[in-house]
N, C-alpha and C positions, 0 to 999 in steps of 0.2 A: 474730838476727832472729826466734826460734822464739817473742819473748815476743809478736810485734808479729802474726804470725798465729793463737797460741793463741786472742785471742774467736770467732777466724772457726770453730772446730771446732764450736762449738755452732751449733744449727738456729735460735736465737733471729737470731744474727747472719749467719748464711749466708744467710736467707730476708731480710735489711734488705740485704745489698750486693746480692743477687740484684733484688731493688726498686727500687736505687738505678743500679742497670747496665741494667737496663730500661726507667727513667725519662729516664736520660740520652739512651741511644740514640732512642728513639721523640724526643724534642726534635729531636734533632741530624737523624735524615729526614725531621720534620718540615719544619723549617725548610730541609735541603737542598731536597725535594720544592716548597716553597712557591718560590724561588730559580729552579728549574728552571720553574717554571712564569711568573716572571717572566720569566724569559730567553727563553722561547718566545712571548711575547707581546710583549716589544720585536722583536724579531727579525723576526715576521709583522706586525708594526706599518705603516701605510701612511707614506709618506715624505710630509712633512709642508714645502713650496717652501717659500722665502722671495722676497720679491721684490729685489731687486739694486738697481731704479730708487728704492727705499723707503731703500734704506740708503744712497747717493751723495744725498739730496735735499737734505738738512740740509747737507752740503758747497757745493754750489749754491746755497742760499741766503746763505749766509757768504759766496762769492766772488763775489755780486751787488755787493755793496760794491766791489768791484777794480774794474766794472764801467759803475756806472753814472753816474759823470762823462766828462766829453768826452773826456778821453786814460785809456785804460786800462790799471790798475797791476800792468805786467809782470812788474814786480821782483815784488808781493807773488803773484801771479799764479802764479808760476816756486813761489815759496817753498812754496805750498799744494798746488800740482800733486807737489811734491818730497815731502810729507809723506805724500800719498798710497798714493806710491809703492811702501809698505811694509804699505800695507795687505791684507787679505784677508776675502772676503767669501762668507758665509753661502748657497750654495744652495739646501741642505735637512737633513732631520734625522729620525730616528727617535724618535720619543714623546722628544723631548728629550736624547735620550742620546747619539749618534753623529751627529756631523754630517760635510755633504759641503762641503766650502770651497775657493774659487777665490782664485790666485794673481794680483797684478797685474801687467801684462804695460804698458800702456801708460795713460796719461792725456791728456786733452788739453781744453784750455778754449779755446772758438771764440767771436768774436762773431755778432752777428746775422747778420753780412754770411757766415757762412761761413768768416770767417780765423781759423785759430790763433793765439793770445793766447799761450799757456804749454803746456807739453808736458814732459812724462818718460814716458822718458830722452828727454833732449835729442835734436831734430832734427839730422839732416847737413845734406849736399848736398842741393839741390832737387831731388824726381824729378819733370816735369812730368807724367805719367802717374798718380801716386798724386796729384797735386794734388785739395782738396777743392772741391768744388762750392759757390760762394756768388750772393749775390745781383748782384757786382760783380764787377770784376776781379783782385779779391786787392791792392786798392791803395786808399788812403782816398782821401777827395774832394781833398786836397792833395794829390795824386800821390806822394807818399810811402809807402812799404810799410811799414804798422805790424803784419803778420802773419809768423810764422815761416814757413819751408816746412813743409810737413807731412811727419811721418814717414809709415815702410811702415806700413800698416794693414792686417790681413789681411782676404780678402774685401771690397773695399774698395766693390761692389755693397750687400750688406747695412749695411756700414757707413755708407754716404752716406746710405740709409733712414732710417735710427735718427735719425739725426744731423738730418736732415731734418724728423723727426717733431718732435725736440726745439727745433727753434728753428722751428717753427710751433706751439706751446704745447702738444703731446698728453702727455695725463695716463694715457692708457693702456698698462700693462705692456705688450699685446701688441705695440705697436706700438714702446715704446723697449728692446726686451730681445729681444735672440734668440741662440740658439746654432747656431754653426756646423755645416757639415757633420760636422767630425774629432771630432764629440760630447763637444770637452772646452771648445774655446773657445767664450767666450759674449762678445756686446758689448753693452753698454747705454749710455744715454742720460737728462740730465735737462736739463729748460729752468732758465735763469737768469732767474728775474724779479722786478724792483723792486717796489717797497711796491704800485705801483698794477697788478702780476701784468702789466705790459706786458713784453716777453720782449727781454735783452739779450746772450743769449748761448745756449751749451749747453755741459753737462760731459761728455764721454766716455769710457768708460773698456773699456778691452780686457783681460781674465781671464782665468786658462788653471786648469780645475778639477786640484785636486792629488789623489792616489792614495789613497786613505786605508786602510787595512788592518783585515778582520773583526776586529773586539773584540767578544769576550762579553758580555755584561751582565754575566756572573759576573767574569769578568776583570778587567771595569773597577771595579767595588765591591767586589773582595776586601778591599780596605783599610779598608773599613765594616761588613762584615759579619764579618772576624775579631775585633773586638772583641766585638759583640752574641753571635757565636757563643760566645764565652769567658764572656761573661755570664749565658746563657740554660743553661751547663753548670753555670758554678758555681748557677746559680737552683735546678737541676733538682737536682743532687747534694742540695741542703739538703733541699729539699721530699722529694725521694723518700728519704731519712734519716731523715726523722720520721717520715712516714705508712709505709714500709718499718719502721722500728721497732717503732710500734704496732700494727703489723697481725700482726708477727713476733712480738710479746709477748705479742697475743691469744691468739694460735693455739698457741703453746709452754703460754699459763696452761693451756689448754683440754687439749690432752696430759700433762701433768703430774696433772689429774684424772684420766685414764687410766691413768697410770702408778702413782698413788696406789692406785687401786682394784687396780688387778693386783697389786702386790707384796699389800694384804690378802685381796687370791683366794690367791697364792702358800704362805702361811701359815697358811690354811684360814681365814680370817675372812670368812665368807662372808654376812655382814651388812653390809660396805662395798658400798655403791652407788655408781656414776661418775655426777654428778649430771650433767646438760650438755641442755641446754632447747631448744636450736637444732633445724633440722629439715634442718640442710645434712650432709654426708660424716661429717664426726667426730659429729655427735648420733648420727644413725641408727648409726653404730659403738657408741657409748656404750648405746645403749638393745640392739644387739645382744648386745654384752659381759655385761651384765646380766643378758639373758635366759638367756646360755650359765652364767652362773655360777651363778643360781637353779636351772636345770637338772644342773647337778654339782653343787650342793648336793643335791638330791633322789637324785642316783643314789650320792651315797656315803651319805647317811642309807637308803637302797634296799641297799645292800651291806655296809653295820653288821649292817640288820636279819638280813640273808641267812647275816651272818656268823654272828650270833646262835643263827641256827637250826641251822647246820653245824656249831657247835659243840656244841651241843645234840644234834643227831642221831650226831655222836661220838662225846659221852659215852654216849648211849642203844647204840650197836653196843658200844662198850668194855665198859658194865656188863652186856648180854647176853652178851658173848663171853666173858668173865671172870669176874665175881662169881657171875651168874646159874648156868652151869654149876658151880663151885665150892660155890654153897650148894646145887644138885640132889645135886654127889656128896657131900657133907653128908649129904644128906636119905638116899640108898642105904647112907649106912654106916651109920647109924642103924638105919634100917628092918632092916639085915641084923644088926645086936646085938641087936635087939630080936625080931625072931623065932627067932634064939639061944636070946635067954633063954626065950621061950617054949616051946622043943623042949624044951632040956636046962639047966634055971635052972642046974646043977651047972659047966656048960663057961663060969665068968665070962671063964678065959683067953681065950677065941674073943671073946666079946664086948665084952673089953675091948680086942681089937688094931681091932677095927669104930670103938669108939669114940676111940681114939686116932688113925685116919686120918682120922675126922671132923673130930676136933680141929686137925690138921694141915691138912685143908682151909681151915678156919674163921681160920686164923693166915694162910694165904695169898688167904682173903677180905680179909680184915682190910687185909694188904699191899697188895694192889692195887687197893681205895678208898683207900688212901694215894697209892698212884703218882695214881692218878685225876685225885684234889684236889692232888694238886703237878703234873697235867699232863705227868707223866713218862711213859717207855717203859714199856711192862711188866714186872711187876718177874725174869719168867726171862728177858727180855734183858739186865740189868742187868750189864756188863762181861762179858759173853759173846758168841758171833755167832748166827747162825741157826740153823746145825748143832748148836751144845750144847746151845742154848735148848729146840731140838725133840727132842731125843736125851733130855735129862731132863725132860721133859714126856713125852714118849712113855712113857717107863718108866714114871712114875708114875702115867700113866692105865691101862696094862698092868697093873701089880696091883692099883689101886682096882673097874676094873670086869671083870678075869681074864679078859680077851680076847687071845689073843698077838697080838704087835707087834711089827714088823720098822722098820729106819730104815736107807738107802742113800742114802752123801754121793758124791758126784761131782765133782771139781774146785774145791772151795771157795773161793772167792773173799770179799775183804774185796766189802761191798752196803750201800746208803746204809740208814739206820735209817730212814726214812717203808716201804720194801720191807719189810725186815725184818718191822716192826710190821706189817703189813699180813698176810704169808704166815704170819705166829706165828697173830693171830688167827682169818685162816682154818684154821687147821691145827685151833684149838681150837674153833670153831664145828663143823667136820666131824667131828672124832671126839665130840664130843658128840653130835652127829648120831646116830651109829652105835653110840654107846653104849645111846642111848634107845629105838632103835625098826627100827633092820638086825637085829637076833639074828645078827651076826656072829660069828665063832667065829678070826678070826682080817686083822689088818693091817698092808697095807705103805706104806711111803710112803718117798718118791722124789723125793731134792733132786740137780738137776744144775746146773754152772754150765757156760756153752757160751759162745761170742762173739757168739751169740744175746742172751743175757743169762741169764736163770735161771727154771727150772722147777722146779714141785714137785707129785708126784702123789700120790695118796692111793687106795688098794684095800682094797675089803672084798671078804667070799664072803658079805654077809647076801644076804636076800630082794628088795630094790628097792625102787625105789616110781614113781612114775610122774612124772618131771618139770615136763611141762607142768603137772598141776595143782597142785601141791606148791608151783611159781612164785609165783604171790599168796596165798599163807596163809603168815603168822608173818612173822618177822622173818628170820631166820636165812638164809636162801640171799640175800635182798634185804642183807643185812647185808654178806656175802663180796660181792655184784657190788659194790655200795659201795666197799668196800674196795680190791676190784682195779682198779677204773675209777679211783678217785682217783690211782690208782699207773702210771695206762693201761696194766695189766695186761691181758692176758682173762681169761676162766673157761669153764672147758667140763663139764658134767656129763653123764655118761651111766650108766642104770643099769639093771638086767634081772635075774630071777629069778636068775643066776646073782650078782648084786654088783653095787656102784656102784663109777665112778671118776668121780675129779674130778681134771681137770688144769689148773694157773694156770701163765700163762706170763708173766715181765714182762722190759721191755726196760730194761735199767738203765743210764744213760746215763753213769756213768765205772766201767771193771773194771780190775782191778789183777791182779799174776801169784798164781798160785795159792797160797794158806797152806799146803796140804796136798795130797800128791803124788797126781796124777791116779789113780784106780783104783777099786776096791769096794769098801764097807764096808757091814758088815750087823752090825744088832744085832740078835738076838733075845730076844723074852721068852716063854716057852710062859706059858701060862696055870697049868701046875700046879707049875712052879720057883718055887724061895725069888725073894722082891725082890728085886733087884739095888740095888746100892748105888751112888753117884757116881764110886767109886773101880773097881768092878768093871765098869763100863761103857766109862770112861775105858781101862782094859788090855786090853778085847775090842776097841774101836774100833781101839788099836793093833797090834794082835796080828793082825788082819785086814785090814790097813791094805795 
């Protein structure tokens, strides 16, 4: 059965049965409500009499004929009174719908004179007591008895009234129609009259109203109204199937331009617009959409640009921190061969070892506009960690500018390379620093790793200089916060006639167990000792390890 509800999963056709279940029902209370309101309206309906004497008249004049020759025809008399016998007659009624109907009890066809003619049920024994009231003795002028006895008649007071009323010719209900005390039987009366309305008898007839039991109006017409009801459902399913359809297909086309425009946001084509003209829920959505994606369009063309410039100012710290100091110490070795030769032209040796660490500068100029333009790490991190990288850096700024230099690793740890890169170039921005303008004579620097994360300090004994103003001029100190901030390092510098220190601290969010066994290590370079070599530093490191 999963094939016969798969359409219903779509919103097309969820939203047409939802239409079609809402069309049905609002029908269906309708017409209940309409029903109910019928039903209250028969119900409070005024009861609407019938007259009794109106419906026995027509009888009466038919048995005028039995009537109106000299001997009266009993036999046919008997036959008509008998016919009646079965009859029932109409009280009253509610707006046509329920009626209130009396059963008959007795009949009787009298002449002029007072005497029963014909009677059902048949008369008994004579009660002289219930005898009816006539004009005569109850015996024709031949002394012959052409009358029945009369039967019991109940109330036989009001009865002789009626009876009276009708064979003296009255045409009015009040007076041939009354109901008994026991409020169910009722007696009426009509005159018999020949063609010339001369009056030759009366018809009587005694009733006994029958029980009739509440019937609904709903009740009674369910068998008319289930069908219309079956009708007015299948009417409503069709109708509400098409307009549910079409309203379901509007609204689905209308989101699927929503959806169109999203997936081309999703893909950054942000030149798709959700066209939708309407000024109901989903336009004003559509023209919001639009608005939101025109504005992410501007904030990522806003973050290109941004990007643009971060890269740009990257490169700008990279090329100071690196080339720039690189071609200064260029520029010192030269300067120092060249006033060489001007002291003693004879000492070329001396000023050719000047000009050979120039040259060596100049090779790791070279290098590192290469890493630059390939956008790679710096080329002494190059398959090294932080500790070696600064260990033979250290060294070789130690004999380019004959400063001694000291290096203490502490707990080394594997460190993500964005840090790395970050405390290298700080390291070389600050001994640069110190090379140009501390008249230091001697420095330490101080890498620990802690579960802090990692620190790294830097000590001179030059002169100082005054920090806050030092703050906005150049690049250089703006260059290390740069650095550290992007790495949400700090930076702390403090510095006084006695020296500067600078201490970076960053928190490095995965550390691993230590490379190299917790403890001391110190390298030393005096200012007046031979270079040190890669390999000779390597065996001091261990050797003090």
């Amino acid at each position: 059965m999963s094939w016969f509800f798969r359409p219903f999963r779509t919103l097309q056709w969820r939203l047409t049965l939802t239409y079609v279940l809402v069309t049905v029902l609002t029908v269906l209370t309708l017409e209940g409500m309409l029903l109910a309101a019928l039903d209250l309206i028969v119900v409070n309906a005024p009861q609407h009499s019938h007259s009794l004497v109106d419906q026995i008249r027509p009888i009466a004049a038919e048995s005028s004929a039995y009537l109106s020759k000299g001997s009266p025809n009993a036999a046919a008399l008997n036959l008509l009174v008998q016919q009646m016998r079965d009859s029932r007659y109409i009280l009253s009624d509610e707006a046509g719908i329920t009626a209130r109907t009396a059963n008959t009890m007795l009949v009787m066809v009298l002449d002029v004179h007072g005497n029963v003619i014909a009677s059902a049920p048949d008369s008994g024994t004579a009660d002289p007591a219930l005898k009816l009231p006539g004009t005569g003795d109850n015996t024709s002028s031949g002394g012959t008895s052409s009358a029945q006895q009369a039967p019991a008649v109940r109330d036989l007071p009001q009865s002789r009234s009626i009876i009276q009323a009708a064979l003296a010719g009255g045409m009015q209900d009040a007076s041939l129609q009354k109901l008994l005390p026991d409020g169910r039987t009722v007696v009426f009366a009509s005159p018999i009259e020949d063609f010339s309305h001369q009056v030759l008898g009366a018809l009587f007839v005694e009733a006994v109203e029958l029980p009739v039991p509440r019937v609904s109006f709903l009740n009674s017409t369910w068998f008319v109204l289930l069908p219309s009801a079956i009708l007015l459902t299948l009417g409503a399913i069709f109708v509400g199937t098409i307009f549910g359809w079409l309203t379901a297909r509007w609204l689905t086309s209308r989101l699927r331009v929503l959806t169109g425009a999203a997936n081309a946001w999703s893909r950054g084509d942000f030149g798709a617009v959700a066209r939708d003209s309407s000024n109901d829920e989903l336009g004003q959505l559509a023209q919001h959409l639009n608005s939101m994606a025109a504005e992410i369009e501007a904030l990522l063309q806003e973050r290109q640009d941004l990007a643009v410039i971060e890269e740009r100012n990257r490169l700008a710290r990279d090329l100071h921190d690196s080339v720039k100091q690189q071609v200064f110490a260029t520029a010192m070795q030269l300067a120092a061969a060249s006033n060489l030769l001007e002291r003693d032209p004879g000492d070329a040796a001396a000023a050719h070892t000047h000009v050979a660490e120039a040259q060596s500068l100049t090779s790791q100029a070279q290098q590192e506009l290469t890493a630059l333009i390939q956008e790679l790490r710096p080329v002494a991190l190059e398959d090294k960690g932080l500790a070696s990288a600064l260990e033979g850096y250290l060294t070789n700024w130690s004999r380019q500018t004959s400063i001694a230099a000291s290096i203490r690793i502490q707990g080394e740890q594997e460190t993500s390379l964005e840090i790395e890169q970050a405390l290298f170039r700080v390291a070389q921005e600050a001994l640069a620093n110190i090379a140009r303008h501390s008249h230091a004579t001697k420095v330490d620097l101080h890498l620990l790793w802690d579960r802090a994360g990692l620190a790294m300090t830097i000590q001179d004994n030059g002169h100082g200089f005054d920090v806050e103003r030092a703050a906005g001029k150049g690049t250089g100190l703006w260059s290390m916060r740069q650095r550290i901030s992007a790495v949400a390092g700090t930076l702390q510098i403090s510095s006084s006639t006695a020296g500067t220190q600078l201490e970076v601290r960053v928190s490095h969010p995965q550390t691993y167990p230590g490379l190299l066994p917790t403890g001391r290590v110190t390298v030393d370079q005096d200012a007046g000792e031979a270079p040190l070599t890669n390999e000779d530093t390597t065996s001091k490191l261990r050797s003090q390890a």
